[in-house]
C-alpha positions in Angstrom: -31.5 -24.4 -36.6 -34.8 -23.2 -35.1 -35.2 -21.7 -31.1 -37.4 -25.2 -30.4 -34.0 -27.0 -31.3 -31.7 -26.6 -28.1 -29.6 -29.2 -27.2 -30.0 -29.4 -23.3 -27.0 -30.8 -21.5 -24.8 -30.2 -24.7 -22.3 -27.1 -24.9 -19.5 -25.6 -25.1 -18.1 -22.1 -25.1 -16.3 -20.0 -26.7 -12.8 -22.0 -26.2 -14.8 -24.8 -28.7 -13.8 -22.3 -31.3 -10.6 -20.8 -30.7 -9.3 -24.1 -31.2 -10.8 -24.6 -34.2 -8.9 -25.2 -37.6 -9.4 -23.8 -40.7 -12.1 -25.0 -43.4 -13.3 -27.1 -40.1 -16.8 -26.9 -38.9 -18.4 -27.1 -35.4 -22.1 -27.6 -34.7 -23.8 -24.9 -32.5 -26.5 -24.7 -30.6 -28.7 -22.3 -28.9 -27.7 -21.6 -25.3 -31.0 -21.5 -22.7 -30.3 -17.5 -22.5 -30.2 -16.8 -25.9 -31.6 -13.5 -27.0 -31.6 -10.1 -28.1 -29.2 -9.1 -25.6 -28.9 -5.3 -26.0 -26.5 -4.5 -23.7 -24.1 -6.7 -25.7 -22.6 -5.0 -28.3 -19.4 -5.7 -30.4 -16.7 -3.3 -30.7 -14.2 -3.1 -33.2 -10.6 -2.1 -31.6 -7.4 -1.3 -33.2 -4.3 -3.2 -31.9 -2.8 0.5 -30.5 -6.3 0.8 -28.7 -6.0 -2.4 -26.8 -4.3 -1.9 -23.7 -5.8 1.5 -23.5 -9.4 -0.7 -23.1 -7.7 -3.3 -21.3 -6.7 -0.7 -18.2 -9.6 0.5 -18.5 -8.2 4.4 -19.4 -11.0 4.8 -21.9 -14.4 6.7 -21.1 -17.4 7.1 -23.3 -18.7 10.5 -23.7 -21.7 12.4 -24.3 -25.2 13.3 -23.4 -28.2 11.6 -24.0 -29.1 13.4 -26.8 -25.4 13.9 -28.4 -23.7 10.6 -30.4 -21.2 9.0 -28.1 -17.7 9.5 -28.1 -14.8 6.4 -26.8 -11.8 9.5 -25.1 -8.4 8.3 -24.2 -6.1 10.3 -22.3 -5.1 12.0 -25.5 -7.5 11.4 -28.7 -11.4 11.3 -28.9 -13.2 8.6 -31.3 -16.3 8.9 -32.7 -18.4 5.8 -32.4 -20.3 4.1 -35.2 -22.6 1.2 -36.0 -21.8 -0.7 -39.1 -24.0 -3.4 -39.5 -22.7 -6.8 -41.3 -24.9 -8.9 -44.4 -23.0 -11.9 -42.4 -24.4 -13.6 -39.2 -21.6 -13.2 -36.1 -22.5 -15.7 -33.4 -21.4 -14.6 -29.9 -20.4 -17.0 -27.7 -19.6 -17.1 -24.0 -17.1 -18.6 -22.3 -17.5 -21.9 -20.9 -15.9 -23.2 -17.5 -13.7 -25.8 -19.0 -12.5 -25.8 -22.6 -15.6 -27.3 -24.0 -17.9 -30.3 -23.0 -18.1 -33.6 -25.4 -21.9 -34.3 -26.6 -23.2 -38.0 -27.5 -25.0 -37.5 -30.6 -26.4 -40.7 -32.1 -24.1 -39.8 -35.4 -21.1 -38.9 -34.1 -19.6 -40.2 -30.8 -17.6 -36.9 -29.9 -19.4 -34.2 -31.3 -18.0 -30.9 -29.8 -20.9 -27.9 -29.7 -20.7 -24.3 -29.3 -23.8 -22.3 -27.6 -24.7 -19.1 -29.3 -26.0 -16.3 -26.9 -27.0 -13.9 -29.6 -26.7 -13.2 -33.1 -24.9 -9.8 -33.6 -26.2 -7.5 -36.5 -22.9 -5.7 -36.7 -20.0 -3.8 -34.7 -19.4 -0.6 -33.2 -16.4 0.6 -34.6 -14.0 3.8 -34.0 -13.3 6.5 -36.0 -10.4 9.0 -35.0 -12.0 12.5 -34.7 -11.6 16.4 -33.6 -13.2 16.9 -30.2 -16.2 18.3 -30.2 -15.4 21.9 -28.6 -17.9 24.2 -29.9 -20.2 23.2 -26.1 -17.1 24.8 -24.3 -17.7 28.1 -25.8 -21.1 28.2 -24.9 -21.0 26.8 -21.6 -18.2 29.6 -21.0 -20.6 32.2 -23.0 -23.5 31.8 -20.2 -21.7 33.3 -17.4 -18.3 35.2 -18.8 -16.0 35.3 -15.9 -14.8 38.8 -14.4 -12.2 40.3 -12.2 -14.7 42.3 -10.1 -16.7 39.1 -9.3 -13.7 36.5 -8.6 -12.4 39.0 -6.0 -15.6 39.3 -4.0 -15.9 35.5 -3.8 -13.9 32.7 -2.0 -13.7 30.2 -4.5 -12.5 27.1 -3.0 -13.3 23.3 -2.9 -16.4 23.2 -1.6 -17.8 26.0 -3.8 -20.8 24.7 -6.3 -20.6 25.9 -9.8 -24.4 26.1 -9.3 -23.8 29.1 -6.9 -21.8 31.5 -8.5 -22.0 30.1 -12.1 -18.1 28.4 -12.6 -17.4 25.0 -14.1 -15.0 23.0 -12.1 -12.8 20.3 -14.5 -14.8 17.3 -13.2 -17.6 19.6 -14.8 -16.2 20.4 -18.0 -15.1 16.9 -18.5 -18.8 15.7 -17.8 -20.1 17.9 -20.4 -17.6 17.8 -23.3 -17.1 15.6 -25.9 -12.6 15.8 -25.9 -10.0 13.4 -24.5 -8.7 15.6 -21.1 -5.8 16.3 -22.8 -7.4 18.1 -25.8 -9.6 20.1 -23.3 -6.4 21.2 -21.5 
């Protein structure tokens, strides 16, 4: 099925699908925003994972230049791109379970919009945090006795000023759940 072919009027989402039975077909269709989408990406998520994403007490790590890391409260996960030789439709939700099409062929012909074709998955691999930053960070400006008692260090003090990393800091920086960095 080619772009020029959309079926206007005629969709359904992804509930068309859930539903579906196996060795069963459905016919699909491309939905009017269908695309290259590239801030839709599929991620690959082990069962133990799940309610960690779902409360949303994951955060993604890393600077621009630095691969990116998933961090729960306790591991870190390095994140990877594995592309698929198979075509994985993605397909949004619909706002009822799925609309019935008149087709000349078939008089209830139920058909699923694609929104984008993904090439692949992110997908997690456990790893050791990435520590070796913290030494260096630490390195720059080594922290003495005759300095801290000269200085108030308190709240509103900027590590800017006098050279410190607050936790919000290190966490910004550093590539380790916050438990690994404690």
């Amino acid at each position: 099925m080619n772009m020029g072919d959309q079926q206007t009027g005629c969709s359904g989402g992804a509930e068309a699908v859930l539903g579906l039975n196996p060795n069963s077909s459905i016919s699909i269709t491309y939905h009017n925003l269908f695309g290259a989408h590239d801030d839709l990406m599929l991620l690959e998520l082990d069962e133990k994972l799940l309610p960690e994403m779902l409360h949303q007490r994951v955060t993604l790590r890393g600077q621009p230049d630095e691969d990116a890391v998933l961090c729960t409260a306790s591991k870190t996960y390095a994140v990877k791109f594995v592309g698929t030789s198979n075509s994985v439709f993605l397909i949004p939700p619909a706002d009822k379970i799925s609309e019935l099409c008149k087709n000349k062929d078939d008089d209830n012909m139920v058909v699923a919009s694609v929104i984008k074709v993904a090439p692949g998955c992110m997908e997690l691999v456990e790893t050791a945090p990435k520590l070796d930053k913290l030494k260096l960070l630490l390195s720059q400006n080594p922290y003495s006795f005759s300095e801290a008692s000269e200085m108030d260090i308190s709240e509103e003090t900027d590590k800017t000023n006098i050279g410190l990393y607050r936790w919000d800091d290190l966490v910004d920086k550093l590539q380790a759940s916050d438990e690994q960095l404690r």
